[in-house]
C-alpha positions, 0 to 999 in steps of 0.5 A: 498719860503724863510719863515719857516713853523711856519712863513708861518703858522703864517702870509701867511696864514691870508694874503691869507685869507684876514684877513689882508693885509702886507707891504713891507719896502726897501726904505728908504729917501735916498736909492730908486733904489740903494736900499742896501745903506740902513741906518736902523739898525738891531742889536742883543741884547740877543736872539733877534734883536733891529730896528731902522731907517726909511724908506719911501714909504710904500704902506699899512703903518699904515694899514698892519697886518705884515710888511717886514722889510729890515736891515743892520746887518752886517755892516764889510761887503758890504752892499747886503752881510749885510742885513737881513729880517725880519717880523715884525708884526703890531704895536710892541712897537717901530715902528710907521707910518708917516702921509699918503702922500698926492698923485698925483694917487692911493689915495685909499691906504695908503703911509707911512714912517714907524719909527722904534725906538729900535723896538725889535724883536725875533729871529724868526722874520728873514726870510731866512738867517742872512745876506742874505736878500738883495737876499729875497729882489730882488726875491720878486721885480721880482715877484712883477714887474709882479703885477705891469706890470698887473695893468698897463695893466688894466690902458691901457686897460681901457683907451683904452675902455673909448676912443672907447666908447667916440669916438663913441658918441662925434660927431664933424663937423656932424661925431662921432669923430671915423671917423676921421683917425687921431683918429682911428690911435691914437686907432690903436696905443693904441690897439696894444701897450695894446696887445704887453703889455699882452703878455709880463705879461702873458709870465713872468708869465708863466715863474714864475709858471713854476719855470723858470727864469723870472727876465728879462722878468718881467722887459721887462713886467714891462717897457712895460705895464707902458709906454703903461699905461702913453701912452694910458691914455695920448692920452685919456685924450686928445682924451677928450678934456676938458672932460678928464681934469675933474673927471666927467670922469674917463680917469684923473684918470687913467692919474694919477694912470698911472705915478706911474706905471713907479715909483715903483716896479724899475723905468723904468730906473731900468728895462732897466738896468736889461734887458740890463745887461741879453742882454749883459751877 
């Protein structure tokens, strides 16, 4: 959408055919949710751009064959009115990833800082406008909110199936714990918030394909599939018992890959003010 043939050629498509996988660099130590109080630097030098900053949080950081770097290069003006883009490919002189994070869930990919140290660039590294990469930035969180709306809806999904399953086959006072109304309504719940859940993703990305505007409706997608996520793992941990409490099973898991789903891509407190802000328009 925003990238020039070359830079489609170049990296979209080894990207699509697997030979490698990107990462996506806006956060920073001290700039998450509000994210253009950004600190790193872009600044020209000659015909091309010299980074330097640092930023935090980066899913795939030291395994990603590009990455997609936010900047401050224009630092006379606002900061979303000052921000450029660029594509940065892996391990250029100059830029460096942090150790791995040490995390409560999601532990099979990799989460980084990532270091820029007069890391130089050329020109044609900026993609879309000089200045203008603030708006690139929050385009991509839309579509990337639905990517995340879908993973939690698997979360849910799977924390609802290992609970009928479980609930068939554990018997409690002479009876499979599924016949005890107190279980079948904490499942009624689960099934219900998992089906409302994918209604949601699906219609944001109906909207998306279509061209249409979705930036509400991936938000509302986002913020529903995650707290369905966070609830439906909950009730199965405890649906378990003690079971759910060891990685004999697979509901801890999905408890603790569940919590970051309310985390990134806009926390839930980040959704509700962009939904509100497109009720109240």
């Amino acid at each position: 959408r925003f990238g020039t043939e070359e830079q489609k050629r170049r990296f979209l498509v080894p990207l699509a055919g697997g030979e490698y996988v990107g990462a996506y660099c806006l956060s920073e130590p001290t700039s998450g949710s509000d994210a253009s109080n950004m600190s790193t630097q872009a600044r020209r030098d000659g015909d091309g751009w010299v980074l330097n900053g640092t930023k935090s949080w980066i899913t795939n950081g030291g395994e990603a064959g590009v990455y997609l770097v936010y900047a401050l290069s224009n630092p006379n003006v606002p900061k979303s009115r000052g921000i450029t883009a660029f594509l940065v490919p892996a391990n250029p002189p100059g830029l460096r990833a942090g150790k791995k994070e040490k995390k409560l869930g999601i532990r099979a990919s990799s989460t980084t800082q990532i270091f820029f140290e007069d890391c130089r660039v050329p020109a044609d590294a900026v993609i879309g406008t000089v200045d203008e990469g603030f708006k690139i930035a929050m385009a991509t969180l839309d579509g990337g909110r639905i990517g995340i709306g879908a993973q939690a809806l698997g979360i849910a999904q799977r924390a609802l199936d290992e609970s009928v399953r479980y609930s068939k086959e554990r018997e409690a006072f002479g009876h499979p714990i599924a016949d005890f109304q107190g279980l079948q309504w904490r499942m009624a719940d689960m099934a219900t918030r998992v089906e409302c859940a994918r209604m949601l993703v699906y219609r944001a990305a109906r909207m998306k394909d279509a061209g249409q505007s979705f930036s509400k409706e991936a938000s509302m997608a986002k913020l529903f599939a995650s707290e369905t996520a966070m609830f439906c793992a909950h009730a199965a941990v405890q649906m378990f018992g003690g079971y759910g409490y060891v990685r004999d099973y697979a509901v801890e898991k999905l408890f603790r890959d569940a919590k970051i789903t309310e985390i990134y891509e806009g926390t839930s407190e980040v959704q509700r003010l962009v939904i509100s802000r497109h009720v109240l328009r």
